[in-house]
N, C-alpha and C positions, 0 to 999 in steps of 0.2 A: 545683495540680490535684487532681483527687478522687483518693482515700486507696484510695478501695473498685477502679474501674481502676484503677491502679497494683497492687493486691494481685493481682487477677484476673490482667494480663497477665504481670504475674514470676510468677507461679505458672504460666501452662500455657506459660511459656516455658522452667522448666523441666522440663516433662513432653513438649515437644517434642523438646529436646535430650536431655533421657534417651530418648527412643524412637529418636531419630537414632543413638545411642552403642549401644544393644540389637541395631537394625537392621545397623550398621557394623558389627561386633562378631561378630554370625553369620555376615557376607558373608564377612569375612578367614576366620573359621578353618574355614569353608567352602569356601572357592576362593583363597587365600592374598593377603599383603600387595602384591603384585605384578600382581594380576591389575587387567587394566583398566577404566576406568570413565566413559561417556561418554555424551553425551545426542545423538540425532541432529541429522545433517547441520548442524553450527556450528564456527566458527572460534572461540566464546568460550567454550570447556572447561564448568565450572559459573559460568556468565555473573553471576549472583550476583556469588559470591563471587571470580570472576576480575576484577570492577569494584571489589569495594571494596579487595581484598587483592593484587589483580594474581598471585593463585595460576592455576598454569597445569595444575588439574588434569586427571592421565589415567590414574591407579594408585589404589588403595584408601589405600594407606600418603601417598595426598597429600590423602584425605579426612579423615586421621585430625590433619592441623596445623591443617585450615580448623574440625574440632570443638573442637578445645583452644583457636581461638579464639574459638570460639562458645559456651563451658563460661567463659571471662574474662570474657566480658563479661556473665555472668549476675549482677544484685543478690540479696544477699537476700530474700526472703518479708519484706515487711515484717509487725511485731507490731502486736497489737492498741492498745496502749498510748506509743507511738512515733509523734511526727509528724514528719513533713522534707518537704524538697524531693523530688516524686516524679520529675516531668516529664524530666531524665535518665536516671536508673538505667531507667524506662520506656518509654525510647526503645533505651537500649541493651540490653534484655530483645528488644525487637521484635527490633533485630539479628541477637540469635544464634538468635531462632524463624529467622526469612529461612534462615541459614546452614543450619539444622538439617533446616527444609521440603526444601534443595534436596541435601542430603544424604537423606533419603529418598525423593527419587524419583528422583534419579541410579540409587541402587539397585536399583528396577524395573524399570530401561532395562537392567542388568546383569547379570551370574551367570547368564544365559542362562535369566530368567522366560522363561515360557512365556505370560503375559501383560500384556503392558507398559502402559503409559499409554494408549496410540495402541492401541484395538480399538472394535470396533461407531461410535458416534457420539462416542465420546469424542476429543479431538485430543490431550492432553497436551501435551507440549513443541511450541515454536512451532520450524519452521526459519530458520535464518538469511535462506533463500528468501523465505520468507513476510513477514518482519520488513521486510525489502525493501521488497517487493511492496505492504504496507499503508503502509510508509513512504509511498509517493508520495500517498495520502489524506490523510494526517496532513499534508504538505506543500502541498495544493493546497486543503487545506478542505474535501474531504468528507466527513471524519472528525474533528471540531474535538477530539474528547477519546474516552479509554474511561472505562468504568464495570466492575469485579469486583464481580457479585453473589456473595454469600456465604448458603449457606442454600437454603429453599425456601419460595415463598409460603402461606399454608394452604389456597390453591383452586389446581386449574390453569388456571379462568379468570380468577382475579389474576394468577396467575405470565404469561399472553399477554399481559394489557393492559398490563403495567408492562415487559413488553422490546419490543412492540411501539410503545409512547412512547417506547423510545430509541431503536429503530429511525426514527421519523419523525423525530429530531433527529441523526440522522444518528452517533450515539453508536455504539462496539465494543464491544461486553456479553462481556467474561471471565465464567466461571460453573463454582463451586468449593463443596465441604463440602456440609454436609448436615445439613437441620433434621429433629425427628423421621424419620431414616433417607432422608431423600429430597431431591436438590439440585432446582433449579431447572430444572436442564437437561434431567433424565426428568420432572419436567412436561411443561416442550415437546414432548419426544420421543412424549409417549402422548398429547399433541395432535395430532399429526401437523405439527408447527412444522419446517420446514427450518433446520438448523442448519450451521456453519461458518463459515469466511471470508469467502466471498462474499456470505451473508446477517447480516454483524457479530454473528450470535451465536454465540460460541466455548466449547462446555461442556471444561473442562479436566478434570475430575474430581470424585468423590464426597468427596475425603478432601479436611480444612483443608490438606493440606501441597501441595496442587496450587494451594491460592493461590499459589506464588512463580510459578507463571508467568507470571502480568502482571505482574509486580515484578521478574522476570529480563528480560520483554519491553522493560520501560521502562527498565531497566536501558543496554542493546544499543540502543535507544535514541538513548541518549547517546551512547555509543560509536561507532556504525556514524553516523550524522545529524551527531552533534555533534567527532568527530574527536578524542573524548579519549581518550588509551589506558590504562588502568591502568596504577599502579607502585606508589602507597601514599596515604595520609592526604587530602596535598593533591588526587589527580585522584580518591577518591572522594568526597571533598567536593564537587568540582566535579561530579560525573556527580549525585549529588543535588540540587544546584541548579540542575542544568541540566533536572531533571524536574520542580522546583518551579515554575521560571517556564516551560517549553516544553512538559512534556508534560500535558496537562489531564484529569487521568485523580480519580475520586472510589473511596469504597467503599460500596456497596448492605449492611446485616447485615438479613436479613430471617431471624424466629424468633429460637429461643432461642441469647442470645451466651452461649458459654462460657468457659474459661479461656483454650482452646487459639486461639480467633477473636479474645479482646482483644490475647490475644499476637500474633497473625499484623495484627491490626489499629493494633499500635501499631508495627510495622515499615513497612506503609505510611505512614505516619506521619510517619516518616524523611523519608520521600521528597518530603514537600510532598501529600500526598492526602490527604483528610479523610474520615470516616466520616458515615452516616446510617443509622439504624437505628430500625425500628417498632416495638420493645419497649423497654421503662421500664428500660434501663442509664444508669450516672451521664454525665454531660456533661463537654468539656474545653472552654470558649468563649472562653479570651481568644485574640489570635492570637500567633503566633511562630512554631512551624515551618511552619505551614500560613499559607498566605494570610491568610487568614478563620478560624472558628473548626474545630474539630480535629474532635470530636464533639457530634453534635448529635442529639438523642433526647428524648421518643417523637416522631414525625412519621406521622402517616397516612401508609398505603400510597398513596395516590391523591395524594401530594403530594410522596414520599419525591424522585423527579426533578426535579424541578422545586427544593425545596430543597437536593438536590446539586451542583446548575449555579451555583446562588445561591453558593454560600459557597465552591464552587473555584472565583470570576469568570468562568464562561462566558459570552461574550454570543452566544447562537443563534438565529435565525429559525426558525421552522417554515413551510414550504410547505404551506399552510392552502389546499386547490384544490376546489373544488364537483364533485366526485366521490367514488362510495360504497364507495370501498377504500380503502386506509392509502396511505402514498405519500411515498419518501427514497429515499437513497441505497443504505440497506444494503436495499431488496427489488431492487436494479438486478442481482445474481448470481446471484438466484433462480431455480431453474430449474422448467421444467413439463412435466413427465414424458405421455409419450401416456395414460398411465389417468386423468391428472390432465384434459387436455386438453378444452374446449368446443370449441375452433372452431382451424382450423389455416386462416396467409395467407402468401401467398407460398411462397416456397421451390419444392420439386417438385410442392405440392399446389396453385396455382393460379398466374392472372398477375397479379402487384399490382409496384407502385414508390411512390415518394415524392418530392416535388420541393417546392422552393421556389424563387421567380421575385418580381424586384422588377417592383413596377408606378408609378404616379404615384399621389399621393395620395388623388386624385378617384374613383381607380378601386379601393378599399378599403375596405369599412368595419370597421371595428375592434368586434373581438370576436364577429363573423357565424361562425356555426359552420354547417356545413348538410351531410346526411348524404345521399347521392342513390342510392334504390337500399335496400335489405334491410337494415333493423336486424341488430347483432350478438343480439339474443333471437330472430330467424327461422330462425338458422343450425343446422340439425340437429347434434345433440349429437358430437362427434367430426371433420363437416364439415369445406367445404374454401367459399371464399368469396374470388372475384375483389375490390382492393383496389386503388383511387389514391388518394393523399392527396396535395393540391395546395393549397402555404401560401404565401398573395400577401402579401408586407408591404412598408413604406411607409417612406420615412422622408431624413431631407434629407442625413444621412453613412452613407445606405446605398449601398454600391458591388458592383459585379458579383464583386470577388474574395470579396465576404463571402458570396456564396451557400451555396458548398459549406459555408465552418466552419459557417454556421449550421443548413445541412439537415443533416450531420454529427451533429448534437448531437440531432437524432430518437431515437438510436435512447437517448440516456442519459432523455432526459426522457418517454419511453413507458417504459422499464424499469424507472425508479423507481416504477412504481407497480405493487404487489401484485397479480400475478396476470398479470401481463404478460410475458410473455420474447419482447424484440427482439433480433435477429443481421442483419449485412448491412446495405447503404443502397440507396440508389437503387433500381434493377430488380433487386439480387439481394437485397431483402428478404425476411426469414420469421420470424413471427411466430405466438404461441402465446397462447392465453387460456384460464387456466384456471376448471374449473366454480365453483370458489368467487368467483373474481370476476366469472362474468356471474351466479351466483347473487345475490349481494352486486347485482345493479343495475347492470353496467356496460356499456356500450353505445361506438358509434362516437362519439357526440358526446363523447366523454367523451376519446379521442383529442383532439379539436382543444380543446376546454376545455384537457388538458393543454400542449398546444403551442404554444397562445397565449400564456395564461400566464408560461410559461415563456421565450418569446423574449422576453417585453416587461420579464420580471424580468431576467433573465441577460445582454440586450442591449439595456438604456435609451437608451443613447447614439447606438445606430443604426435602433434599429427603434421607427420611431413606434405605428407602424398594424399588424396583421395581419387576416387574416380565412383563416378556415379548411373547404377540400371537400374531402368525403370521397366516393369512387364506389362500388360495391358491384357493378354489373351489367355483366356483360364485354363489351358490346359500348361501352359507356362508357369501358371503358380500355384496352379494344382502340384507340380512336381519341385517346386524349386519349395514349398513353404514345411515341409516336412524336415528341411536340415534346419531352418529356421527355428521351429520347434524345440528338436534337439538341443539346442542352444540356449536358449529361453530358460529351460529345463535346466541343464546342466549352471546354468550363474545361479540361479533360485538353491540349487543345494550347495553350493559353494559359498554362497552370502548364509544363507542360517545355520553352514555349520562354524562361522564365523562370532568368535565372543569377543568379550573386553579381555579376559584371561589372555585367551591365544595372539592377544597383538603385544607388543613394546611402543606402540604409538598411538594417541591420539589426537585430534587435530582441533586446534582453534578458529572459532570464527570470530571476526572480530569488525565486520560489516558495519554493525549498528554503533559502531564506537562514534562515529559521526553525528550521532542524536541521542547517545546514551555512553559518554565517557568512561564511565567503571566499568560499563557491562564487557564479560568475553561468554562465549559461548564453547563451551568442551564438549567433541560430538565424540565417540565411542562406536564400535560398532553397535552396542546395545542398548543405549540414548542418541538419538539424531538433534538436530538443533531446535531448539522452541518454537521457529516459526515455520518448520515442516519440510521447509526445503532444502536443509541439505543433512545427506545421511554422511557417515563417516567415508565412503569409497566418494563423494563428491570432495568433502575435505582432502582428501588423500588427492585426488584429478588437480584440484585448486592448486595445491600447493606444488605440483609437480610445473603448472603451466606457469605459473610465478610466484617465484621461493620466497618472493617480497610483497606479496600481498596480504589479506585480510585472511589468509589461513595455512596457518603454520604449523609442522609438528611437534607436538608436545611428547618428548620420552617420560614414560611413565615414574619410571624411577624407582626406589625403593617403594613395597606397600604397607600403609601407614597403621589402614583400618580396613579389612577387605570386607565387611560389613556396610560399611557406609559408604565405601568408595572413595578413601583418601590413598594417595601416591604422592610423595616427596616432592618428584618432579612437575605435578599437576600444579600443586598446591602456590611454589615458588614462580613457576610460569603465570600464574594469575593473580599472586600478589605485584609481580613487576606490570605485566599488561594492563591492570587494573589501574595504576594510577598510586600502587601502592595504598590502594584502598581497601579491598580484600583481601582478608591476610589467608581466609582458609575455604576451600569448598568441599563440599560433603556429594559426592554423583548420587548418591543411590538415599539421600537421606531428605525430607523436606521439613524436617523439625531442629536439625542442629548443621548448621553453618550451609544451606540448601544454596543451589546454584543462581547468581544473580538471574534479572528478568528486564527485559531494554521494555522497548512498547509493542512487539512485533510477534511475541506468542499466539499463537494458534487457539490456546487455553489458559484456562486459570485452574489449579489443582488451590483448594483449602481446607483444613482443619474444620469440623463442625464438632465443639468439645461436647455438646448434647449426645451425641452418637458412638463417641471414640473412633469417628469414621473420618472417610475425605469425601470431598463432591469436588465434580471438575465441570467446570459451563465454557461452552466454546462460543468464539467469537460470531455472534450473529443474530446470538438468543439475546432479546432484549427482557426477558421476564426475569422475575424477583429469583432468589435461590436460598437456599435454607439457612446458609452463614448470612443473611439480613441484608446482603447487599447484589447489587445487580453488577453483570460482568462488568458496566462502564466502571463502575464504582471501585470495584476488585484493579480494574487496571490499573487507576489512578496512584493506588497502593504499592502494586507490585511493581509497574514498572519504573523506568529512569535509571537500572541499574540496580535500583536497589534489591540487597541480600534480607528476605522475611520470613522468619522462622514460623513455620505452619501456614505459608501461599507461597506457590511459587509458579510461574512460567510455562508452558510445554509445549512440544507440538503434540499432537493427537494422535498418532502412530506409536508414541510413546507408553500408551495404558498396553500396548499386547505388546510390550517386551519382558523378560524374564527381571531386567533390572529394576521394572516399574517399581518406585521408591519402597525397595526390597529388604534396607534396614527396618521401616515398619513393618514388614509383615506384606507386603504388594499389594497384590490385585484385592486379596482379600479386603482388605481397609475400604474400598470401594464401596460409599454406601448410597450414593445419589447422582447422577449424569444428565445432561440432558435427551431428550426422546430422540432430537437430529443426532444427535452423539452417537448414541447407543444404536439405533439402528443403522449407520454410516459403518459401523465397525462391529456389528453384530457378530458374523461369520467367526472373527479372529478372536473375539471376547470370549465365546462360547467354546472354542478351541481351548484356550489359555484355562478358561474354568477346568475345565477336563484333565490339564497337564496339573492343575496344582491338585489334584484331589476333591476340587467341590463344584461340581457341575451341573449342579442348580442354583449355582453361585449369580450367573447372570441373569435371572428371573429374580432374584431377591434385591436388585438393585433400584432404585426408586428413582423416576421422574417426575417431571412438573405433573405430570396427570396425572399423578397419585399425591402429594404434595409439594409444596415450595416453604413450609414450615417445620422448624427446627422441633418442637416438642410432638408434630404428628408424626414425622420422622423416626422419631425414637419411639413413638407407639409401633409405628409399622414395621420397623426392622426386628423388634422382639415378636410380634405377632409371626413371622416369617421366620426366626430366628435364625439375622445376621450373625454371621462369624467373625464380626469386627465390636458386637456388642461382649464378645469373653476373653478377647484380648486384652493383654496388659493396656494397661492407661496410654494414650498419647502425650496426655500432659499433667 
């Protein structure tokens, strides 16, 4: 490998770890060897270095064994005159940069800065939350890989076009360090670019040591997805191989690379990530750690993407659509603020819905778009503008249960496109279009271009035909929203008169198998998937569009135990999917053989044996909960596939099904939620009290505001006298 990297990266990797030992060094005799030290809301201490070292740091004095090992694996400076094998001692320089990066910003989080990572638009550390949260992308393919830009472009109208290309491929842009003084991310920011999670652009920080956050990310990763836990040598080997081949992530070096970026760039490195950079630094092209080759330089900026994808084997599509705004997934969180706003639909501000109705083929024409009623360029700046959108498609295995998944998916394929923010379906749609995208040229037809499009891409196998109307004048959907209605109506009694009984099928998802190998998920009509999106009629859509995908039907088969929910054919189906890992699942049971958990649930259901009850904490509450541990904590546990009798998995739709783990005794067992919970699902909870016979059942449930202690807990439920405190034992 080149002489000249290799020199560069052992060099600012040892200017890392000396700044790390300087920094460390003030904190101790500053705020002493004992005082604590921790990054928020995570169950994985310095995720780092708790993956390679299985260190369970949370005192300073436990920073200082993860430096001593970060100070070992330093090479020396090679001489001028001296040639050798670089490509280890250069890997293992990146190492102890990694170890050294997350030792200086642990520090920031600590000694009671007064300004941490996480201020203005910066996010700094990811939460365990979050890592979640974009998991389920990474899992379903909306997010096929990230990208760490490193530096700044030398325009900020380069720096828009080159994250707005990763935006349209649907790419997570980490954005770190800083070229002559300026990262990437205050570009954006004094463009007025929306920045965060939800728009996949995540600026972490000006300094190079804030690169380890996508490197701690990918890290947790593995861990959290792939179910490996730290201990030493063997499971970080594994958690780097398991990022070579599963997590599809590159590195952007835009500007001048210095010591301190070959060093932090030969750490990625490690990891199966390759570098691209648009300045004339040496090259590393054969392959070995990386896929393809490692570095690869100079590369035009206008090309830098596109050869990143190439050499970490991406294979990506672009949604290439004949309208004049950008348009993927990461613009789908975008939001658009009322000073931002052109034209405001639905909602409080007018009457609009949306429907889709199958017709016969004859009565179709494919690709008809027709707008009836007031261009969106009529509509006064700010306005409010009456809306039906009415999509007739066609098609010879299109069926009436597929209406809804497919009108359903309105609101993703309007949102991906810049400048759009959809909420809501049917009649309680509302809708936002901002001035830069009817500036930009965009109009109502531009709607059904999208929606055509996109049925006939995302559902070949059922949707031969569409043809797309849009109405604009209210007395037009004054008269046309009333069948609309009907409709609505008529699927809503048709799905809940819908059981697990009544069908011979139900279907597997098997999405998360990518970052969680044992896990399958078995949806039902009366349990939907643990991470909430997808109910059984999606399953059933899925599998129709391709019989060779991630969800397949499962014949039920002989029933084994209709108490717990075992079926013959369930059972066999998910000891072979599984890896022959799972020999048995229980649907309805979360104390004996309960349904595996990937990283991707929605909730955590657990055993609290103080109470003879359950508590379930959904993903977002970062506070304590009664069984002693906090949701990160709970995840760590449950998921990776693993099967754990008394926690298990859910999505949150799941507490008001009649199934709700029914061999215990259901809803009843219910003795703790949290307060977002419980009032998010109020309406249906208080319904479901009423069907099983105790309808004051839902006031006697406890939240964090009444406690998050297991012994006051079991004071308060006898004071109230829960119905989970006279049932038979759980355990």
């Amino acid at each position: 490998m080149s002489k000249i990297i290799a020199t560069k990266a052992i060099r600012g990797a040892h200017k890392i770890v000396a700044r790390a030992k300087e920094d460390l060094t003030k904190a101790i005799d500053e705020s002493g060897i004992d005082s604590p030290v921790a990054f928020p809301d995570t169950n994985y201490y310095l995720p780092f270095a708790y993956a390679m070292l299985g260190i369970k740091a949370q005192k300073a004095k436990d920073l200082l064994e993860i430096l001593k090992y970060a100070e070992s694996l330093l090479p020396p400076i090679p001489t001028e005159n001296i040639w050798l094998p670089y490509l280890g001692p250069t890997l293992d320089a990146g190492m102890a940069t990694l170890f050294a990066e997350e030792i200086i910003e642990v520090l920031k989080y600590s000694f009671g800065n007064a300004v941490t990572p996480t201020h203005d638009y910066w996010v700094g550390f990811t939460t365990d939350a979050i890592l979640r949260e974009q998991g389920i992308k990474l899992v379903d393919g909306r997010m096929p890989g990230f990208a760490a830009i490193v530096g700044a472009a030398p325009t900020n109208a380069e720096a828009v076009r080159m994250v707005r290309e990763l935006q349209e491929r649907h790419i997570l842009v980490f954005m770190s360090a800083a070229s002559d003084g300026k990262c990437i991310a205050q570009q954006l920011n004094e463009e007025g670019v929306q920045m965060g999670w939800e728009t996949f652009l995540v600026p972490h920080g000006d300094d190079i040591a804030s690169t380890v956050y996508a490197l701690n990310f990918a890290a947790r990763a593995a861990m959290t997805f792939g179910g490996i836990t730290p201990k030493g040598i063997k499971e970080a080997r594994e958690i780097l191989l398991y990022n070579k081949n599963r997590v599809h992530a590159f590195v952007l070096a835009l500007g001048d690379v210095d010591d301190e970026k070959h060093a932090t760039a030969a750490g990625a490195i490690s990891f199966g990530f390759p570098v691209v950079a648009d300045t004339d630094i040496d090259q590393i092209l054969p392959t070995g750690v990386c896929r393809y080759e490692h570095v690869v330089s100079p590369v035009a900026r206008e090309k830098m993407v596109d050869k990143a994808i190439e050499i970490r084997g991406l294979k990506l599509s672009i949604d290439k659509l004949d309208i004049p705004v950008p348009y993927g997934p990461a613009f789908e969180g975008e939001r658009v603020r009322r000073p931002q706003t052109a034209c405001e639909i639905g909602g409080k501000f007018s009457k609009a819905f949306e429907f889709l109705r199958i017709k016969k083929a004859g009565d179709v024409e494919n690709g008809k778009i027709q707008v009836i009623g007031p261009e969106l360029d009529t509509v006064p700046e700010g306005g409010a503008t009456p809306y039906a959108m009415i999509v007739d498609v066609a098609g010879r295995k299109m069926q009436p249960d597929f209406e809804s998944v497919l009108e359903r998916r309105f609101h993703n394929f309007l949102s991906e496109a810049m400048g759009i923010m959809h909420t809501g379906q049917r009649d309680m749609v509302w809708i936002r279009v901002s001035k830069e995208a009817r500036k930009a040229g965009l109009l109502f037809k531009h709607f059904g271009v999208i929606v055509h499009a996109k049925l006939l891409k995302e559902f070949p196998s059922i949707v031969d035909k569409a043809q797309v109307t849009i109405y604009t004048k209210l007395e037009d959907v004054a008269m046309l929203v009333p069948e609309a209605q009907a409709a609505y109506q008529e699927r809503d009694e048709r799905l809940a008169g819908m059981t697990d009984e009544s069908v011979d099928v139900f279907y597997s998802c098997k999405l998360c198998q990518s970052y969680a190998p044992t896990h399958v998920c078995v949806i039902s009509p009366e349990k939907l998937g643990l991470c909430g999106a997808y109910n059984w009629l999606d399953g059933k859509a899925a599998s129709e569009i391709n019989p060779l995908g991630g969800n397949e039907p499962i014949l039920k088969g002989q029933c084994l135990d209709p108490v717990k929910g075992e079926w013959q054919g369930v059972t066999e189906y998910i000891y072979q999917k599984s890896n022959k890992t799972i020999s048995k699942v229980s649907m309805y049971s979360i104390m004996d053989s309960p349904s595996t958990s990937c990283g991707c649930f929605e909730c955590i259901l657990a055993v609290i044996p103080e109470t003879n009850g359950l508590m379930i904490v959904n993903r977002g509450y970062s506070g304590m909960t009664p069984c002693g541990m906090k949701f990160a904590v709970l995840a760590g546990s449950v998921g990776g596939g693993n099967q754990t009798p008394g926690f298990m998995g859910v999505g949150r739709l799941y507490l008001t099904s009649k199934k709700f783990v029914s061999a215990e005794d259901g809803l009843k067992r219910l003795v703790w939620m949290t307060k977002e919970l419980k009032e998010a699902l109020s309406d249906k909870l208080k319904k479901r009290c009423i069907e099983i016979g105790a309808p004051d059942l839902f006031d006697k449930i406890a939240d964090e505001t009444i406690t998050t202690d297991a012994q006051e807990l079991a004071a308060y439920l006898k004071k109230v006298k829960h119905p989970a405190l006279d049932m038979p034992p759980l355990m």
